[in-house]
C-alpha positions as CSV (number, residue, x, y, z in Angstrom):
1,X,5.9,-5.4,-21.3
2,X,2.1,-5.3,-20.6
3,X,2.0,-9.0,-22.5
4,X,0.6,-12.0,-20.0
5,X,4.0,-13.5,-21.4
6,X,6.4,-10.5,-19.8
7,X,4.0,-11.3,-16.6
8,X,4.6,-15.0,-16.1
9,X,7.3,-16.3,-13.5
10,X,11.0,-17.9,-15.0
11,X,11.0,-20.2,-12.0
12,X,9.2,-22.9,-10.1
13,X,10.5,-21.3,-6.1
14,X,10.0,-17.6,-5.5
15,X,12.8,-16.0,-5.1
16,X,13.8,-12.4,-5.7
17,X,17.8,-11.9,-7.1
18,X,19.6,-8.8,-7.3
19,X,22.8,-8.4,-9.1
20,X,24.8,-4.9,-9.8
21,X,27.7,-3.8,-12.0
22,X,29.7,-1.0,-9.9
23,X,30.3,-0.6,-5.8
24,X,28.0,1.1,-3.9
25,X,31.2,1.8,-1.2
26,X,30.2,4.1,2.6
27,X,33.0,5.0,4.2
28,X,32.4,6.8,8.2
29,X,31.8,10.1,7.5
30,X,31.3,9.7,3.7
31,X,28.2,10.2,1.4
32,X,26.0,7.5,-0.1
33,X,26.4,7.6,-4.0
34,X,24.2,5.7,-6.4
35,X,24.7,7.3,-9.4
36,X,27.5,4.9,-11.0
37,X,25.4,1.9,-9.8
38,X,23.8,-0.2,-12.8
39,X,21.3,-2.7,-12.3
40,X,21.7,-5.4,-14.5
41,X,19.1,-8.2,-12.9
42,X,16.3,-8.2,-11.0
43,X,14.5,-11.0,-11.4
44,X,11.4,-12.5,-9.3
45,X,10.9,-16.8,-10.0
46,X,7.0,-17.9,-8.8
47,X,6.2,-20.8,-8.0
48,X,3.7,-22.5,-10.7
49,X,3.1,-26.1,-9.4
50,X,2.3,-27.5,-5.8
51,X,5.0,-29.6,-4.1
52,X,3.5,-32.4,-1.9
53,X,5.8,-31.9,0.4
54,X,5.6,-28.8,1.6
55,X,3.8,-28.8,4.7
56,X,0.4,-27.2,5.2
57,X,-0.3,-24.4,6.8
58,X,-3.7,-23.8,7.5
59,X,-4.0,-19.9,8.5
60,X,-4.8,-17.8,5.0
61,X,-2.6,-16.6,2.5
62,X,-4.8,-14.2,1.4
63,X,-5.7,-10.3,2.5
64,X,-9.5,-9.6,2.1
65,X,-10.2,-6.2,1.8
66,X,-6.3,-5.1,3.8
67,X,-3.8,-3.7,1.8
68,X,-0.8,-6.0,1.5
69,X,2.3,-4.3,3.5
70,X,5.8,-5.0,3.2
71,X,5.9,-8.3,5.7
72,X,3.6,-9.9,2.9
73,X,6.0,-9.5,0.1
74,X,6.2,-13.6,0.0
75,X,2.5,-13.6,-0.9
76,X,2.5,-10.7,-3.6
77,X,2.1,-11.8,-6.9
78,X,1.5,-10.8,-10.4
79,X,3.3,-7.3,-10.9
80,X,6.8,-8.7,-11.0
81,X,7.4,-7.0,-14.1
82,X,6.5,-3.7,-13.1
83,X,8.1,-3.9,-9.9
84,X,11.3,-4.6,-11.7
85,X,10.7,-1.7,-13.9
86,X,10.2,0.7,-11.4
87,X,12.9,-0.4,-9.0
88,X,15.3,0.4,-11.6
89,X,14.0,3.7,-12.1
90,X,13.7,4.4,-8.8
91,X,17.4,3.8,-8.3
92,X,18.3,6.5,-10.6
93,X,15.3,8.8,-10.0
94,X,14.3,9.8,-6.6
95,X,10.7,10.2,-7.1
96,X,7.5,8.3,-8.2
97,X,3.7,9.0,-8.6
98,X,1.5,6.0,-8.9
99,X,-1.7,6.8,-10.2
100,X,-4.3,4.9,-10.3
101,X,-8.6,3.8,-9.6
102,X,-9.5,2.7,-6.6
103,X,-8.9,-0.8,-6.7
104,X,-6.5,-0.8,-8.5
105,X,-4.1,-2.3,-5.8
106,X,-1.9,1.2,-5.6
107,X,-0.9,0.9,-1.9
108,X,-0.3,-2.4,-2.1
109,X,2.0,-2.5,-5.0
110,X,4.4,0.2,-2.9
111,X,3.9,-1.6,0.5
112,X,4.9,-5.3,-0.7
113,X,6.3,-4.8,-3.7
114,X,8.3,-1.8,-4.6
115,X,9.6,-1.0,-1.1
116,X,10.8,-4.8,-0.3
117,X,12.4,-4.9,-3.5
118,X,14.6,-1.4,-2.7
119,X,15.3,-2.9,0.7
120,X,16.6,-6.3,-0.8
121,X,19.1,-4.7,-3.1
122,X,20.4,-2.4,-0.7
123,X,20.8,-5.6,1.8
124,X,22.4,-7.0,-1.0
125,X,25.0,-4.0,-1.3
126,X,26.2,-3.9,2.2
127,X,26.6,-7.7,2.4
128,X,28.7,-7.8,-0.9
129,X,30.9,-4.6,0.2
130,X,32.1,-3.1,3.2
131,X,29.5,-0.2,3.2
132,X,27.0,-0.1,5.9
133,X,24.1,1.2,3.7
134,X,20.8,1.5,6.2
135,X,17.3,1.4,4.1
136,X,14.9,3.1,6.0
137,X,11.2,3.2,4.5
138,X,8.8,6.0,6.3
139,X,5.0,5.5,5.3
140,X,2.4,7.8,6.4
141,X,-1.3,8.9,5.3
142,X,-1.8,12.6,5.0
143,X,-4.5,12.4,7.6
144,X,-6.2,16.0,8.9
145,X,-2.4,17.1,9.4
146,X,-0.1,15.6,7.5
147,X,3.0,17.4,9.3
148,X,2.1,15.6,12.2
149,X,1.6,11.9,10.6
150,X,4.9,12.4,9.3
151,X,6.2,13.7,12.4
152,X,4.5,10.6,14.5
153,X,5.8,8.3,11.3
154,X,9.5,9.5,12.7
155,X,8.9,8.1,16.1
156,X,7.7,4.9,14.9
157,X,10.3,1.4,15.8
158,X,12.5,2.2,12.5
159,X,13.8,5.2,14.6
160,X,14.6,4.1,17.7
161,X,17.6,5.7,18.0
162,X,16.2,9.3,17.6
163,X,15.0,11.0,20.9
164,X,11.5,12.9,20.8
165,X,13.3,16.3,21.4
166,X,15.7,15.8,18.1
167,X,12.6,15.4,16.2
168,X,11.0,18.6,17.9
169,X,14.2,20.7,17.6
170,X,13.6,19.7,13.5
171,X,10.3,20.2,13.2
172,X,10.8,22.9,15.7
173,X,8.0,22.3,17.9
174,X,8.9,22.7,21.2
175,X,6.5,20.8,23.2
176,X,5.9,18.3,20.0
177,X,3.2,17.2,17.5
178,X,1.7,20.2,15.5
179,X,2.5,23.1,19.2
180,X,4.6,25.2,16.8
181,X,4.1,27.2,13.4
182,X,4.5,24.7,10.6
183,X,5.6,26.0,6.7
184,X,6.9,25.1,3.5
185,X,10.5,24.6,5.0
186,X,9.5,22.1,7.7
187,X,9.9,19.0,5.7
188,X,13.5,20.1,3.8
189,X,14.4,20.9,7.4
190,X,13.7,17.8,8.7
191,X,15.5,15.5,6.3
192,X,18.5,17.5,6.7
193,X,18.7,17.7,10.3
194,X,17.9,13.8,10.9
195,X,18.8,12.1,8.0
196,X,22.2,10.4,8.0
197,X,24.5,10.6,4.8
198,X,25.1,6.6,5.1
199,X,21.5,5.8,5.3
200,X,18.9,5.6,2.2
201,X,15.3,7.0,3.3
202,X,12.0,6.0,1.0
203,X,9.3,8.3,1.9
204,X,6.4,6.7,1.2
205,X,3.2,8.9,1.2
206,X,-0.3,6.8,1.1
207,X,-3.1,7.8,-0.7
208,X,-1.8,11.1,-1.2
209,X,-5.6,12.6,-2.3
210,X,-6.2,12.9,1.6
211,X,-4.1,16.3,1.1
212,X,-7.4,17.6,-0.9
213,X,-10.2,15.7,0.7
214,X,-9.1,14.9,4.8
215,X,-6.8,17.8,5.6
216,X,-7.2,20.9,7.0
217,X,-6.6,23.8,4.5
218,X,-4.1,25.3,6.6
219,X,-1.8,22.3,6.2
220,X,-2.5,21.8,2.5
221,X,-0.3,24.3,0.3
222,X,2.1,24.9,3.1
223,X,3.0,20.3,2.7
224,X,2.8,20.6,-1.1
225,X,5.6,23.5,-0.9
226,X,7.3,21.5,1.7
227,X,7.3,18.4,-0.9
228,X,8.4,20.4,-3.8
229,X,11.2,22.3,-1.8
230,X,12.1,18.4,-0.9
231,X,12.4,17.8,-4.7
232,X,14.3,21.1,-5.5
233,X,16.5,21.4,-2.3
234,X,18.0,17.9,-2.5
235,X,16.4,15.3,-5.6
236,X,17.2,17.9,-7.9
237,X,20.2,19.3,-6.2
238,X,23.6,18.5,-7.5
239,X,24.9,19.5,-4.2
240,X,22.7,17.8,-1.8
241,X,24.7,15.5,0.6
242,X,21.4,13.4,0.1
243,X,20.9,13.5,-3.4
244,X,21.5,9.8,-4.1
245,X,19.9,8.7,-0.8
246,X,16.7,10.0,-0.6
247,X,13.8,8.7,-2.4
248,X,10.0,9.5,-2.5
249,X,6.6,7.3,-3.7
250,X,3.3,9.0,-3.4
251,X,0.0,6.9,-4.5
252,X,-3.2,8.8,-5.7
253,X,-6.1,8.4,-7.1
254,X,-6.3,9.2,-10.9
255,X,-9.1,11.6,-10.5
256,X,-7.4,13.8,-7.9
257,X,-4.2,14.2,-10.6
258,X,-5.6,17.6,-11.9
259,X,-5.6,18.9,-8.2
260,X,-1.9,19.2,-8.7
261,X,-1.9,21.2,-11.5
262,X,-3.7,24.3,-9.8
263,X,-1.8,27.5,-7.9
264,X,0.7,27.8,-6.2
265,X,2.1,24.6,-6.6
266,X,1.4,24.1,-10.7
267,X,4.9,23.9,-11.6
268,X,5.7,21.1,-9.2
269,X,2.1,19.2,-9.8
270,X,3.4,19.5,-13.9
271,X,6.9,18.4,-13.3
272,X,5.7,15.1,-11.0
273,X,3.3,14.2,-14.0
274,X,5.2,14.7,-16.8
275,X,8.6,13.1,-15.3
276,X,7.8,10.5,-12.4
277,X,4.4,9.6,-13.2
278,X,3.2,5.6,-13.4
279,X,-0.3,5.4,-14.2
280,X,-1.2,1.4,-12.5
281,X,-3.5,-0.7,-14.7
282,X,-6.8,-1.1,-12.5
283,X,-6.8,-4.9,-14.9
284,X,-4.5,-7.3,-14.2
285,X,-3.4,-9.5,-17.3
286,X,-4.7,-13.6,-17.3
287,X,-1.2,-14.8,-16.7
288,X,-1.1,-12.1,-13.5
289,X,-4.1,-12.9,-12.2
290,X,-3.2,-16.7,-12.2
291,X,-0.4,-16.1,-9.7
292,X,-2.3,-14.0,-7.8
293,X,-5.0,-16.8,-7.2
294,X,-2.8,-19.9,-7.3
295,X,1.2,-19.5,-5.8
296,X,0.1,-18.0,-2.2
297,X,-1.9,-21.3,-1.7
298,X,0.8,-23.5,-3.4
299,X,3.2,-22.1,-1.0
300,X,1.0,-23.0,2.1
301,X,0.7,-26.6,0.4
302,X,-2.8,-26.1,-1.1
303,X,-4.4,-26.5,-4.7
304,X,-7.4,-25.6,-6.2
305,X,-9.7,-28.1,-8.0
306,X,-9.4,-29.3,-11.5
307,X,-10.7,-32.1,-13.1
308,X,-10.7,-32.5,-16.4
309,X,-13.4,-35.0,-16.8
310,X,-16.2,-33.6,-14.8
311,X,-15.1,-29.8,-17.1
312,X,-13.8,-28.4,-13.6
313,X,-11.0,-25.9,-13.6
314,X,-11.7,-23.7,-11.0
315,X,-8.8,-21.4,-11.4
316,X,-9.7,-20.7,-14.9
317,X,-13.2,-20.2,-13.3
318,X,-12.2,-17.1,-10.9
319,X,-10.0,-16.1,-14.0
320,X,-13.2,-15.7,-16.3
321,X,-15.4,-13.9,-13.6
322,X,-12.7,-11.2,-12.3
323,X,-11.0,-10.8,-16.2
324,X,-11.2,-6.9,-17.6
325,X,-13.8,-6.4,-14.1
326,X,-12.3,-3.0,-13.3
327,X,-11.8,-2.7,-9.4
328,X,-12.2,-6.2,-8.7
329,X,-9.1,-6.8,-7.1
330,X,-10.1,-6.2,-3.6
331,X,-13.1,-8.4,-4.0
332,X,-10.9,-11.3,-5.5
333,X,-8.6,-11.1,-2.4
334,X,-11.9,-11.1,-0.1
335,X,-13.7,-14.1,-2.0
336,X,-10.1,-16.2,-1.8
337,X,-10.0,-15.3,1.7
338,X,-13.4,-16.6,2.7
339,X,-13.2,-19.6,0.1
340,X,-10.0,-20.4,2.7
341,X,-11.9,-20.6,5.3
342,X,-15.2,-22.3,4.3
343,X,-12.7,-24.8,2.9
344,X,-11.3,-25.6,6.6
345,X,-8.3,-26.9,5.3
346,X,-6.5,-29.5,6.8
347,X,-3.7,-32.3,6.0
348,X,-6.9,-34.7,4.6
349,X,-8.7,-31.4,2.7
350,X,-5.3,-29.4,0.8
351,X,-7.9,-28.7,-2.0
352,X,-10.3,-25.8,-2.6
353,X,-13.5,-26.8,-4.4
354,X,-15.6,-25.2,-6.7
355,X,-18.6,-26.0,-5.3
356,X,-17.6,-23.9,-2.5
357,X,-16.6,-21.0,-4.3
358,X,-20.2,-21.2,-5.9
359,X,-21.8,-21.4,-2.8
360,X,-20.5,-18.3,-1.9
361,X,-21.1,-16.6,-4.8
362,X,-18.4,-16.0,-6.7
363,X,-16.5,-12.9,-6.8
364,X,-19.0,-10.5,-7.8
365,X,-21.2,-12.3,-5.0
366,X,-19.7,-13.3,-2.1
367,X,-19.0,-9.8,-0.8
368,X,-22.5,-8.4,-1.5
369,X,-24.2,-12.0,0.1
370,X,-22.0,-11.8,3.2
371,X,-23.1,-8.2,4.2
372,X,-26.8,-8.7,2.8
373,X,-26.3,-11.5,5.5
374,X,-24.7,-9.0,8.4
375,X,-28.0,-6.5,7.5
376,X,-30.5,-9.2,8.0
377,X,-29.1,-10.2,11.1
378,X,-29.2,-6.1,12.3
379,X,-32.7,-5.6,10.5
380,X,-33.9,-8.6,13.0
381,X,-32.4,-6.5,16.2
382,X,-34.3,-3.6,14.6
383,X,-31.2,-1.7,14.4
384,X,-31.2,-1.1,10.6
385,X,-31.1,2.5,10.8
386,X,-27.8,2.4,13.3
387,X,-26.3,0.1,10.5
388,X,-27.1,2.0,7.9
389,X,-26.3,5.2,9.2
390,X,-22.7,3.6,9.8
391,X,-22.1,2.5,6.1
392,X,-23.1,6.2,5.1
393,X,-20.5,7.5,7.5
394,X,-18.0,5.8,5.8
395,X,-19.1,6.8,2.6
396,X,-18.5,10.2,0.8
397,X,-20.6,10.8,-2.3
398,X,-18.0,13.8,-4.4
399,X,-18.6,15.5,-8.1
400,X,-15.2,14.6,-10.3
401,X,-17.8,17.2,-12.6
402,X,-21.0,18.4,-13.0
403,X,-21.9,15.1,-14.4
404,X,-19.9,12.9,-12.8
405,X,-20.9,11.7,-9.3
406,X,-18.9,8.7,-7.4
407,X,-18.7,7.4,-4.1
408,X,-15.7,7.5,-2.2
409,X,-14.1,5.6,1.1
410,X,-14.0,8.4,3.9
411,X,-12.3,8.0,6.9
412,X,-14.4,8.1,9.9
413,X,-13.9,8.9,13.5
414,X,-15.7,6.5,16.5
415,X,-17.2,10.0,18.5
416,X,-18.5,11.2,15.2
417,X,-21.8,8.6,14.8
418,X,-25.0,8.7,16.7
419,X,-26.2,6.4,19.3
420,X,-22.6,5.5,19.9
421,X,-23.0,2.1,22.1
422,X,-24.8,0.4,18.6
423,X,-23.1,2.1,16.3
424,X,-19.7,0.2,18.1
425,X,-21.5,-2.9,18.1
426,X,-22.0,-2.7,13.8
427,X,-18.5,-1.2,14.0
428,X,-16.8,-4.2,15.5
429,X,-19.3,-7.0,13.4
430,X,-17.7,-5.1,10.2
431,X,-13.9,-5.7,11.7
432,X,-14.5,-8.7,12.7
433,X,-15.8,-10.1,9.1
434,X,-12.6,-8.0,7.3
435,X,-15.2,-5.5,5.7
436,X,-13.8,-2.2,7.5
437,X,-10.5,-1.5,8.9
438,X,-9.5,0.4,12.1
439,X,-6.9,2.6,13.1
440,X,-6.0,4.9,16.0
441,X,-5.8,8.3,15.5
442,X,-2.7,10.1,15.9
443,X,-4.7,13.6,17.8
444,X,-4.2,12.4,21.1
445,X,-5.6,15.0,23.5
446,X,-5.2,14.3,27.4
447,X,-8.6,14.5,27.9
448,X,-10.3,12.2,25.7
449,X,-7.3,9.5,24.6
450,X,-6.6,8.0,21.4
451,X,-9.6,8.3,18.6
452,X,-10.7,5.5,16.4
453,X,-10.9,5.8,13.2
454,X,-12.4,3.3,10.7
């Protein structure tokens, strides 16, 4: 399976096909039952070759340093293989743990791979029978309070059809967001209460280390005993009138796994890792990494250079920098993205050059030259200390042991750095070139408004 063979695409068109052998049948009233369901082909075709005429489009297929979600499932290439894999288990299992380094491309292979492929087949299974099955995927960080980022998850467009005082009455807050007592009880409670028997929900729970490094201790064990009465009071109960309609991905970072395994949630951590555990490669095969270079450009009617005179293969190129470079898939999305746009393509340039892609220094360079570049232009304002004091905001430097120091992403709130006015001003120069992400936070107090975070 791990072979660049089992990776390469069976097709010239992407496509994704789903076939079944049993009915997945919903009747009013009735229970959604998977169990007799066998999957016997999911299949995803790439393309491999650029058609002439398919028309240009000039905006970028690629996603710098963002996380691919599940609108960019067209564009996600190169784990068809394990997507397939773990579809099929997912559909007779009702809980995964993808592990992996940062970098690795975790979130990613959830967001537009895993969760768009659950979605398809149960599309698939109400348009081929008369059931009504409703695929509902829930994502959510952990944040300072995960209770409440699930609770604010809830409210989000999938759920239009739930009123704000249903969701209070099951998390039994009565004024909302984290007013009342929260426990190990509050999640099980939840799904029960709002969860329909016709509908399938995927809880999907993003970097799931936040629960050791961002939240408050008072929400920590009381959300792990919420997750594992989840998995006891309806995934592993025969009984559940959700059993077969409830599933859960978490994503965490390989050196937080042990942080499961401590009291008073051991015996869950144990269970998770020895039964629902996929560890993610951080390297991506040859044959993987050529689809994830080449088809999103072929589909927006764009090639890359080769020419076999001059010794130019510039896809073989990127191939032979990034190849067994742990962590470098980030920076391989960021150097296509900026090799887009230095390109400026048009419908007299479809081609991406090498000479560009040398220009900006490859991928081990490109990153590093671009924010040397950002510095320079902040050490000339004489504002380097306001620039570097941001970068070490978003920084966390942690001990996995005694000997083992590494740096981490944190999470940073806007009111927390100095000199606030120029710290916004580095801020929004890092958004604006892709190299930091923002978010609002959910804490919204009626005096200060919604937080950003970066």
């Amino acid at each position: 399976m791990n072979s660049e063979d089992s990776l390469k695409p069976s097709s010239q068109e992407q496509n994704t096909n789903f076939s079944a052998e049993g009915n997945v049948t919903v009747e009013s009233g009735s229970n959604l039952d998977l169990s007799n369901t066998v999957i016997t082909n999911i299949t995803y075709q790439t393309s491999t070759r650029v058609d002439v005429n398919i028309k240009l489009t000039r905006k970028s297929p690629y996603k710098g340093l963002e996380p691919f979600k599940d609108s960019d499932a067209s564009v996600f290439f190169g784990r068809e293989k394990k997507i397939e894999e773990q579809s099929y288990f997912l559909l007779k299992n009702h809980w995964l743990l993808v592990s992996g380094a940062s970098g690795s491309g975790k979130s990613s292979f959830v967001w537009a791979g895993l969760i768009p492929a659950l979605d398809e087949y149960f599309s698939s299974q109400s348009n081929s029978t008369s059931s009504d099955v409703e695929f509902i995927s829930l994502r959510f960080k952990p944040e300072k309070n995960p209770f409440e980022s699930f609770y604010f998850c809830l409210q989000g467009s999938e759920f239009r059809n739930l009123k704000t005082d249903d969701i209070n009455a099951a998390f039994n807050w009565e004024q909302g967001r984290s007013d009342g007592e929260v426990n190990k009880d509050t999640l099980l409670n939840v799904v029960e209460t709002l969860k329909s028997p016709q509908s399938c929900w995927c809880l999907f729970i993003d970097q799931f280390e936040q629960i050791f490094t961002n939240s408050d201790p008072e929400y920590q064990i009381p959300f792990i005993q919420g997750l594992q009465r989840l998995y006891n009071g309806i995934t592993a109960n025969s009984e559940s009138v959700h059993r077969h309609s409830f599933k859960v991905i978490m994503t965490i970072r390989t050196e937080f796994l042990s942080n499961l395994g401590v009291n008073p949630y051991s015996e869950f951590g144990t269970r998770l890792q020895s039964k629902h555990l996929l560890p993610l490669p951080t390297d991506m095969s040859k044959g993987g990494l050529r689809e994830v270079i080449e088809n999103p450009a072929h589909m927006h009617g764009v090639t890359f250079e080769k020419k076999t005179g001059k010794n130019i293969d510039l896809v073989q190129t990127i191939i032979d920098d990034v190849y067994a470079q742990k962590g470098s898939l980030p920076l391989l999305q960021y150097t296509l993205h900026k090799l887009w746009q230095e390109s400026h393509v048009s419908k007299d340039n479809r081609e991406l050059k090498e000479e560009t892609y040398n220009k900006l220094g490859g991928v081990q360079g490109a990153l590093k030259k671009r924010v040397d570049a950002i510095y320079k232009r902040f050490k000339e304002a004489k504002q380097e200390d306001v620039f570097r004091q941001v970068l070490l905001k978003l920084a966390d430097l942690r001990y996995v042991n005694l000997d083992d120091p590494r740096v981490f992403r944190r999470r940073a709130y806007k009111d927390e750095f100095v000199e606030r006015e120029k710290a916004q001003l580095v801020l929004d120069t890092l958004k604006d070139e892709n190299l930091i992400l923002a978010d609002t936070d959910t804490e919204v107090s009626k005096d200060s408004g919604a937080r950003d975070i970066y």
